[in-house]
N, C-alpha and C positions, 0 to 999 in steps of 0.2 A: 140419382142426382144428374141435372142437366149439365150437359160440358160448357163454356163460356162461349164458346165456336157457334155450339147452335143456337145459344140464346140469341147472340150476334146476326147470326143468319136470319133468323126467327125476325128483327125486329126492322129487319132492312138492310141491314150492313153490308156495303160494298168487299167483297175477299181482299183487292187491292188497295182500299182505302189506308191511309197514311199509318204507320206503327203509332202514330201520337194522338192517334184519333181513338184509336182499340184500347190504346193504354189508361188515359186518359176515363175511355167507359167502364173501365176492368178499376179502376182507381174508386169511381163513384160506388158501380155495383156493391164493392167490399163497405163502403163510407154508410152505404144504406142500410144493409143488410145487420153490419155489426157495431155502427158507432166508432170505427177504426179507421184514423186516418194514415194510410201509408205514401212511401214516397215513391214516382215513378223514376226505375234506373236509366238513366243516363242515356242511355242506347233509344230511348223509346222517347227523347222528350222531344218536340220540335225543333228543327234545325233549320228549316226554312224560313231566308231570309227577310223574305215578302208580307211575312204573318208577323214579323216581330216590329216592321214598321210603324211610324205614326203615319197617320194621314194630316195632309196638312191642305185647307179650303181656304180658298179667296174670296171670302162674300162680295166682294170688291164687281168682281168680273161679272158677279150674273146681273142680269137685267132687269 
């Protein structure tokens, strides 16, 4: 059986890329494989402020 590290590796995966980004694909991998939906813990969910933003557009302003 393959480790989760190297499927990871295998498929592009930055080493440093975000915990919420690995968890998130560790969350799907199990959702595919078994039909099992779990919950990612706490530690691992996004905490960056910037991603939990709305964006907000002016059509006003473009030309």
């Amino acid at each position: 059986m393959e480790k989760v590290k190297d499927i990871m590796e295998r498929l592009g995966f930055r080493e440093g890329a975000d915990d919420s980004v690995k968890a998130a694909f560790v969350q799907n991998l199990i959702f595919q494989a078994y039909g099992v939906k779990v919950e990612v813990p706490d530690k691992y969910k996004n905490t960056r402020e910037e991603l939990t933003k709305q964006l907000v557009f002016n059509l006003e302003d473009v030309g």
